[in-house]
N, CA, C and O atoms as a GROMACS GRO file, in nm:
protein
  280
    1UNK      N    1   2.500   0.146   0.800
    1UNK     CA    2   2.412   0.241   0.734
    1UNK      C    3   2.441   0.380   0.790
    1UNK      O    4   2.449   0.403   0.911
    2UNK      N    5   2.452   0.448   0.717
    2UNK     CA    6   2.483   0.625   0.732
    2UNK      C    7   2.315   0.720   0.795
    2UNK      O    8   2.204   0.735   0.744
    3UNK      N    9   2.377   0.762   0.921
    3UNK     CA   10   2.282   0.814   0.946
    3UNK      C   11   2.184   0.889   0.857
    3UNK      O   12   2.094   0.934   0.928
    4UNK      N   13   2.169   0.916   0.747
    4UNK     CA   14   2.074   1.010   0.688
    4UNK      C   15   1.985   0.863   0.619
    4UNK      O   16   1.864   0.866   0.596
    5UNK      N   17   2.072   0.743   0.596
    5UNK     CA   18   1.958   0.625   0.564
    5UNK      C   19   1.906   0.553   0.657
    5UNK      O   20   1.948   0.534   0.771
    6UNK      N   21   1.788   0.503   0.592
    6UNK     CA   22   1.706   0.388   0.732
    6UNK      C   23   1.643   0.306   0.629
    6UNK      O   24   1.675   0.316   0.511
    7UNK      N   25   1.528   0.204   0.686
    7UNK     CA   26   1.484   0.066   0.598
    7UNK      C   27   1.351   0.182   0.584
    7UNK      O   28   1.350   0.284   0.653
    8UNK      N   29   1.257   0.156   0.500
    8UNK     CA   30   1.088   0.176   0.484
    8UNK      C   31   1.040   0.087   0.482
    8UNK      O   32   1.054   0.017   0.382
    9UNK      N   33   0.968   0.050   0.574
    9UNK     CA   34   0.852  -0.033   0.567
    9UNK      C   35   0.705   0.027   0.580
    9UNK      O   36   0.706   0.131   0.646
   10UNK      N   37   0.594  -0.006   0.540
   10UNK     CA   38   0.454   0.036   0.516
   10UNK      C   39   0.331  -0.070   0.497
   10UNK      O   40   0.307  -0.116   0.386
   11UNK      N   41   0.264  -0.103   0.597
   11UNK     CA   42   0.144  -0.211   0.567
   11UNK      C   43   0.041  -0.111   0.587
   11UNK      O   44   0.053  -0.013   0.660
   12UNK      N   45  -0.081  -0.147   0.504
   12UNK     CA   46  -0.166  -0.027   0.499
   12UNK      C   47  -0.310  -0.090   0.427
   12UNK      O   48  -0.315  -0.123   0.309
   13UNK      N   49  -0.414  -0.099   0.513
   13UNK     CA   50  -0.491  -0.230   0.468
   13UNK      C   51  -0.620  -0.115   0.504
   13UNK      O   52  -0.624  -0.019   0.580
   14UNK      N   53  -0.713  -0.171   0.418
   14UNK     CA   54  -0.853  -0.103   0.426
   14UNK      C   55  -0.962  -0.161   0.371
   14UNK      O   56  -0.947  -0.174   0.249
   15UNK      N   57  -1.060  -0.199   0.410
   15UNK     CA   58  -1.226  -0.252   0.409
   15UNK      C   59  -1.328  -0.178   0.419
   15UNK      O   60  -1.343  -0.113   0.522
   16UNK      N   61  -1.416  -0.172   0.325
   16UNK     CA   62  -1.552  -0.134   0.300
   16UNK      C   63  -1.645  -0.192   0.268
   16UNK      O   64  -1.671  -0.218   0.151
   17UNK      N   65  -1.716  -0.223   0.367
   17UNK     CA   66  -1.856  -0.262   0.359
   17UNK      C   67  -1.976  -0.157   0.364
   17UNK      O   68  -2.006  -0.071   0.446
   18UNK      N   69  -2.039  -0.201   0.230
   18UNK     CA   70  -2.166  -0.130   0.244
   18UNK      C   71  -2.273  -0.199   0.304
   18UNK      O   72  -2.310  -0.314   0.282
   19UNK      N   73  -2.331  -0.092   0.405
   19UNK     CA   74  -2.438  -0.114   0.495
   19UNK      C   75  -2.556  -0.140   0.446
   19UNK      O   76  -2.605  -0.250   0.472
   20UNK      N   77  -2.634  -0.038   0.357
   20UNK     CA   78  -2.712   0.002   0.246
   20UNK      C   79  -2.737  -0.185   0.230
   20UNK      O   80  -2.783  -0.271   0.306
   21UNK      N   81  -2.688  -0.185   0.112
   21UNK     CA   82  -2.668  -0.302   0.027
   21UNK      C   83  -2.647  -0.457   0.078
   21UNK      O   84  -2.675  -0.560   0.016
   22UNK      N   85  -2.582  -0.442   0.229
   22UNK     CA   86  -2.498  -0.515   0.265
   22UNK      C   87  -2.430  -0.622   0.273
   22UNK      O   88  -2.440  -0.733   0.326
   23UNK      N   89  -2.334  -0.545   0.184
   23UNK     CA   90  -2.239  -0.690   0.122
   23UNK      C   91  -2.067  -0.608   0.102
   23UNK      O   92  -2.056  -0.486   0.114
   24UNK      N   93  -1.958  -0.688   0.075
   24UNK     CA   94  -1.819  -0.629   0.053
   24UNK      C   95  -1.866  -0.525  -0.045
   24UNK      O   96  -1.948  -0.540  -0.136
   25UNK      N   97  -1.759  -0.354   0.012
   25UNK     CA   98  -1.724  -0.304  -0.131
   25UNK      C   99  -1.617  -0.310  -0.262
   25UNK      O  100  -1.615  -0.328  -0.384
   26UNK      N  101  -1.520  -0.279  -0.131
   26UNK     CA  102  -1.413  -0.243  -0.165
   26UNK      C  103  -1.319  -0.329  -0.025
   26UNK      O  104  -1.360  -0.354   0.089
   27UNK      N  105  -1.206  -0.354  -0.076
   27UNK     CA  106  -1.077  -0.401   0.029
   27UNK      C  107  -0.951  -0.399  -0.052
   27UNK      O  108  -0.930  -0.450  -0.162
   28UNK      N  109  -0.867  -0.324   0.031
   28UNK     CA  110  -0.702  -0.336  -0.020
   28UNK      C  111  -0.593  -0.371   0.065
   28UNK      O  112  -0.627  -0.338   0.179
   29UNK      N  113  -0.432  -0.441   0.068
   29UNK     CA  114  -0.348  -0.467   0.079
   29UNK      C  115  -0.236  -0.422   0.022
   29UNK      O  116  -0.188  -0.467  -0.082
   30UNK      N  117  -0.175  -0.296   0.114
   30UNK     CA  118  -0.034  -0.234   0.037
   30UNK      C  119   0.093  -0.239   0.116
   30UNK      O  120   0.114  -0.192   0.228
   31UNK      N  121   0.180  -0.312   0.031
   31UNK     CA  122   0.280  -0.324   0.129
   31UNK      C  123   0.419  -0.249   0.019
   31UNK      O  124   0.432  -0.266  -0.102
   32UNK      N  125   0.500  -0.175   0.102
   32UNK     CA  126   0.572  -0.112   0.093
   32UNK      C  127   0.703  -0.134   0.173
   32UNK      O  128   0.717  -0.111   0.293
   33UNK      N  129   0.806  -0.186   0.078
   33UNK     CA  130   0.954  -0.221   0.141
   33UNK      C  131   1.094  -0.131   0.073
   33UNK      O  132   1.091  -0.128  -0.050
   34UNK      N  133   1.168  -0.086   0.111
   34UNK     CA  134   1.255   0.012   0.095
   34UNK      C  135   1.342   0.082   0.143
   34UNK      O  136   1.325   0.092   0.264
   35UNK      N  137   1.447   0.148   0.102
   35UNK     CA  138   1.471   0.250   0.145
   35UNK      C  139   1.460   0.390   0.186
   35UNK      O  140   1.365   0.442   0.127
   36UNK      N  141   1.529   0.486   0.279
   36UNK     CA  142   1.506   0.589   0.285
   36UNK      C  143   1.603   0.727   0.312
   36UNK      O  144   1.668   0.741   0.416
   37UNK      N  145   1.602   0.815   0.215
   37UNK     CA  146   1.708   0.912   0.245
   37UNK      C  147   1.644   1.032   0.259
   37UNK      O  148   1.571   1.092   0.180
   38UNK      N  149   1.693   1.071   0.410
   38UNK     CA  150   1.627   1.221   0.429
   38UNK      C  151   1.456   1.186   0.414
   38UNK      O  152   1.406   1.096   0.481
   39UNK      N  153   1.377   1.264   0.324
   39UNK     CA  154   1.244   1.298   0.294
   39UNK      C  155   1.198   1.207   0.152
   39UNK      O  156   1.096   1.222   0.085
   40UNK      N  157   1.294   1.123   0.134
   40UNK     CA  158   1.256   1.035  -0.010
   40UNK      C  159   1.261   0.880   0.039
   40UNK      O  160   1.344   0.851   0.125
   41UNK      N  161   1.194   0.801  -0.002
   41UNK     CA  162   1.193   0.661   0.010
   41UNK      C  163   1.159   0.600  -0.137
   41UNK      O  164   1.070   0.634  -0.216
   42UNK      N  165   1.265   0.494  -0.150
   42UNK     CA  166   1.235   0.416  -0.284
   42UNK      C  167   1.234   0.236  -0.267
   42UNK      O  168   1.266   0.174  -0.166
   43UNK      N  169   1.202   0.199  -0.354
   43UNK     CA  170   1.186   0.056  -0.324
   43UNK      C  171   1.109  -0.101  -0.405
   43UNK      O  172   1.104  -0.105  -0.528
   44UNK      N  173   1.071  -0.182  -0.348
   44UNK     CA  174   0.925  -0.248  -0.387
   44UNK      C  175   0.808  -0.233  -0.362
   44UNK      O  176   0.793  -0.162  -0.263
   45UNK      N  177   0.674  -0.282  -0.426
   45UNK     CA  178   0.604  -0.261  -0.282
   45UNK      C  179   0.470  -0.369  -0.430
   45UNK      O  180   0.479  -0.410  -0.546
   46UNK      N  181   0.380  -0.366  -0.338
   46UNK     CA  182   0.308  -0.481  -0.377
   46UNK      C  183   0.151  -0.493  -0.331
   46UNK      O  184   0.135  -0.551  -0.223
   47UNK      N  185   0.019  -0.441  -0.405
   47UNK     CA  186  -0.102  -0.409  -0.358
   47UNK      C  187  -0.239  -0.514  -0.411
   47UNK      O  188  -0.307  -0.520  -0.514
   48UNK      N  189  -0.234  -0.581  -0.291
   48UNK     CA  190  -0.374  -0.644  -0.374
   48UNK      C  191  -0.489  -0.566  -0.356
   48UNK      O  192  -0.482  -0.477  -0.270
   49UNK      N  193  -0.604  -0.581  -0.424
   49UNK     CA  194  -0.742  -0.534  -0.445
   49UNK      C  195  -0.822  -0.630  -0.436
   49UNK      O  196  -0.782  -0.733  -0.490
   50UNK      N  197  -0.965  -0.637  -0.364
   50UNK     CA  198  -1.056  -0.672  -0.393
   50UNK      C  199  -1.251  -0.607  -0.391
   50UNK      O  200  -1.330  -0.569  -0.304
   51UNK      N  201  -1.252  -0.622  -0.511
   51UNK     CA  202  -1.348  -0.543  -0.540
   51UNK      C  203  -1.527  -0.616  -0.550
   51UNK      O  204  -1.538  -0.731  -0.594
   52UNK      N  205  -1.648  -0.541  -0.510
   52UNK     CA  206  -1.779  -0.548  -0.511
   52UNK      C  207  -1.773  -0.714  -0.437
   52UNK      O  208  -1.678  -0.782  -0.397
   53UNK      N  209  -1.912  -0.739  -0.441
   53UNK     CA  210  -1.985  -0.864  -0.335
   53UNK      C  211  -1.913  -0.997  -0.387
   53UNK      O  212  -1.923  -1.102  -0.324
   54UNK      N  213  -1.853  -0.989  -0.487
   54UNK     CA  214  -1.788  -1.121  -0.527
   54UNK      C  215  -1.687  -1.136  -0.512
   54UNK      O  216  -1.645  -1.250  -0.534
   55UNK      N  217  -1.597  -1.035  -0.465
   55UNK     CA  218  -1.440  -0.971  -0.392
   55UNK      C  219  -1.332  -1.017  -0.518
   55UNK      O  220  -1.232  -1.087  -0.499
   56UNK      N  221  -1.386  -0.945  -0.690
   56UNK     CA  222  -1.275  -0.959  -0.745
   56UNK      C  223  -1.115  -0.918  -0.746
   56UNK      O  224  -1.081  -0.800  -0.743
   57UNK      N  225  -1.035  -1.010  -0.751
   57UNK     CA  226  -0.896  -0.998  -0.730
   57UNK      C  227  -0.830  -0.935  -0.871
   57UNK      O  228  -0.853  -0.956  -0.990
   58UNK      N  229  -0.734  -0.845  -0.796
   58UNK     CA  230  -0.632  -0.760  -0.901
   58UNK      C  231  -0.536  -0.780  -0.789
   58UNK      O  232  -0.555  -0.770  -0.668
   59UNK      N  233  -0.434  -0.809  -0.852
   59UNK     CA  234  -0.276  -0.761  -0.782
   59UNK      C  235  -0.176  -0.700  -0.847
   59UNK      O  236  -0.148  -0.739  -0.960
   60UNK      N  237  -0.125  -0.623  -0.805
   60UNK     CA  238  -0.014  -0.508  -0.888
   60UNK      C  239   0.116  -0.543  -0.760
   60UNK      O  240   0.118  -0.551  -0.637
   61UNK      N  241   0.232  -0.560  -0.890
   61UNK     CA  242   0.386  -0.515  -0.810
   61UNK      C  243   0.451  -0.443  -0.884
   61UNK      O  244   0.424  -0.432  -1.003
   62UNK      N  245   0.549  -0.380  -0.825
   62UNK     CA  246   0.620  -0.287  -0.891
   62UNK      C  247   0.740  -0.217  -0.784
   62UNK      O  248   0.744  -0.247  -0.665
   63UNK      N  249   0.832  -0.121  -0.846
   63UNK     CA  250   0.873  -0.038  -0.777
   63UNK      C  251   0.819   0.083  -0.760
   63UNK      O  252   0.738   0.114  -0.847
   64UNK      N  253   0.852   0.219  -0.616
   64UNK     CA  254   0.758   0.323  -0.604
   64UNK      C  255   0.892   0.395  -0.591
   64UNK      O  256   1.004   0.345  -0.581
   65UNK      N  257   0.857   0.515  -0.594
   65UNK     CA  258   0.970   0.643  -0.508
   65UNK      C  259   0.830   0.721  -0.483
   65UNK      O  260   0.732   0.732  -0.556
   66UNK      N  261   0.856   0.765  -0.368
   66UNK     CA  262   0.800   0.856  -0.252
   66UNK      C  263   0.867   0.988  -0.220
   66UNK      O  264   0.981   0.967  -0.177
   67UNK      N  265   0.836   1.116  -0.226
   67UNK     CA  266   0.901   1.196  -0.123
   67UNK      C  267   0.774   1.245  -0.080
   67UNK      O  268   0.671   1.267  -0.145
   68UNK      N  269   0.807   1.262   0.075
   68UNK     CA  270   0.733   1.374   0.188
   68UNK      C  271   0.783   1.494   0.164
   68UNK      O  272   0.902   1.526   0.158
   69UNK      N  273   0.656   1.580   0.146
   69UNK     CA  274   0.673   1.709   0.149
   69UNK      C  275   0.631   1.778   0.269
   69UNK      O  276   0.512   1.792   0.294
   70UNK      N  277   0.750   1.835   0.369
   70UNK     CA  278   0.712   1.864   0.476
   70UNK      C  279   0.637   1.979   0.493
   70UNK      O  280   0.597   2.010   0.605
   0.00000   0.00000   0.00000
């Protein structure tokens, strides 16, 4: 691999519980696999959802492109 490329990887997970109410709000699962050149990354990546007190499921895959804007 040429120095200006590298791998991307990204796990990125988040939970919300409401206190109030208290029960699940919100929860997600994003995973992000790829490449990277310079300030751009492209790839797969793959996000589950689960949503309100009954934790309905959605899952999305796909490909992404990314650039950082420094």
């Amino acid at each position: 691999v040429k120095p200006n490329w590298r791998l991307y990887n990204r796990v990125q997970w988040m939970y919300l519980h409401n206190p109030t109410e208290g029960h699940h709000a919100r929860s997600f699962l994003q995973l992000r696999s790829g490449l990277q050149y310079k300030n751009f990354q492209v790839g797969a990546g793959y996000t589950a959802d689960w949503y309100g007190p009954s934790r309905e499921f959605l899952g999305n895959a796909g490909l992404f492109g990314r650039v950082e804007i420094p």
